[in-house]
Every structure is written in C-alpha cells, then in structure tokens.
N, C-alpha and C positions, 0 to 999 in steps of 0.2 A: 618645546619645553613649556611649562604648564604647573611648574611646582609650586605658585602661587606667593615664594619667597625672593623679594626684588633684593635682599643683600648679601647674593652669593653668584661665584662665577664672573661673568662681566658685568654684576651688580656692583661689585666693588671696586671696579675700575670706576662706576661713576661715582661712587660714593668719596671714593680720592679725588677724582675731577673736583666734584663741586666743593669738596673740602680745600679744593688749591685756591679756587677761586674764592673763595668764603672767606679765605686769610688772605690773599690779595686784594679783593675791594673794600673788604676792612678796612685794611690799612691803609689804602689808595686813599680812600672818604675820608675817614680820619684825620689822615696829614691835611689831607685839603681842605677840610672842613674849619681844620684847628687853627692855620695860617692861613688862609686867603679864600676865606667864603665869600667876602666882598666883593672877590671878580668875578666868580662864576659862579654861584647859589645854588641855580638850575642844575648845572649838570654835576656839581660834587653833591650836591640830594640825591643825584640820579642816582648816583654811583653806590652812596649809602641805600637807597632802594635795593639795587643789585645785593649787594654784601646780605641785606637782612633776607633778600628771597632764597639768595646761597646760601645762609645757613642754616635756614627750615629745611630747603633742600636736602640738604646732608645729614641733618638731624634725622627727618622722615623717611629717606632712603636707608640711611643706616638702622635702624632699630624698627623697619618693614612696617611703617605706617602707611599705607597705601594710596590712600584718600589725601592725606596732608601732602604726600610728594607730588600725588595729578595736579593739584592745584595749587600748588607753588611751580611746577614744572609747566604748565600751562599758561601763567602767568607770570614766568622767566619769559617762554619765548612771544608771549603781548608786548611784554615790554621791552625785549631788544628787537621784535618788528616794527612796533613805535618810535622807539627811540633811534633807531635804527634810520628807518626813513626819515623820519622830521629832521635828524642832525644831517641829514644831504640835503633835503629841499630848504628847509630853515636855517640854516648855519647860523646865519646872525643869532639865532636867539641860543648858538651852544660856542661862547668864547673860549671854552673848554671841552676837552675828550672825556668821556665819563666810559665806562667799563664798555655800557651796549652802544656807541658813538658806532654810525657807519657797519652795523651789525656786529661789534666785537673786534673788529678788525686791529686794534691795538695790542689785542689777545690772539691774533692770529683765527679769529673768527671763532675760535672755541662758544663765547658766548652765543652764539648762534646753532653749532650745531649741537652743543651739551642738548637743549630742551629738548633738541628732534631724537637724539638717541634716548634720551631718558623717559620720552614717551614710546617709544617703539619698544623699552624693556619692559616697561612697566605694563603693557600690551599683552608682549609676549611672557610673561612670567604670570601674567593673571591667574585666579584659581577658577579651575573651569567645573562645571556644575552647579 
C-alpha cells in the first residue's frame, strides 16, 4: 500500500490510540501537576511532555500532515527510550511513574510500541514517486 494518506484503514486505529493516550496523559499531568508537583516535578513534566507530543500526534496523523506526525512520532519513541531507560537505571531521580516510566509499562507498554507502528505506517503509506 502506497496511497500516501496516513488517516485511513489501520491509520485510524492510530489515530484513536494516540487520541486515548492524548486524554489520558492530559489528565494524568494535570491532576498531578495541579496537587503534588512538589513531589515529583520530573516525572509529572514528563508525563505533561507525553500528553503534548500525543496530541500533535493525533492532530498530525488525523488531518494527514506528514512531516509533523514523523516528528513528533520520532520523538515519542526518544523520549520513552530515554525516559524509559533512566527510570530503571536512575530511579532515584523518578519518585514517581510518568506515562514513558519503564517504557510505558503502566500503559501496558503501549507507549512504547505506538511510536514503532506509527512509523512503520507512516513508511508504508508514503507516497511513492
């Protein structure tokens, strides 16, 4: 496939993914940010990081911006490889779970494999010539 439009077919199953997660780290960050930023700063920023790359995400995938999805999709899965790794070797410095904690793993790993299928669509859906 080659149709060069990323929001159709299993486009829109990511375009729901990253929509779910868009509204759940929102509101994750949010509450956390609003009551108890004082415990954990680091990783409820983080989480706020996440929510805002999720909704570029969703925004760009939905309405076939190409460019803005590679690079916010690219730099979802930077940032839950980073974030990912340091919250197991660093712990100390994450007194708190943030969305990409342990690659996603709070999320059932989702945060981790969203980036990898939504580069492999946006690959495969490229327009070719």
């Amino acid at each position: 496939m080659s149709s060069g439009t990323v929001n159709t077919g299993f486009g829109r199953i990511l375009v729901f993914a990253y929509g779910i997660l868009a509204l759940s780290a929102t509101a994750r960050s949010a509450v956390q940010l609003g009551t108890k930023a004082d415990e954990a700063l680091l990783p409820y920023s983080l989480s706020a990081l996440a929510a805002a790359v999720y909704i570029v995400a969703t925004w760009a995938l939905a309405t076939d911006r190409r460019g803005i999805a590679l690079a916010a999709v690219v730099f979802e899965l930077f940032g839950v490889l980073v974030v990912g790794t340091t919250s197991m070797t660093l712990s100390q410095d994450y007194p708190a779970a943030t969305v990409w904690s342990e690659f996603g793993r709070g999320y059932g790993w989702v945060p981790l494999a969203l980036p990898i299928l939504g580069l492999w669509w946006l690959w495969r859906t490229r327009p070719l010539g």
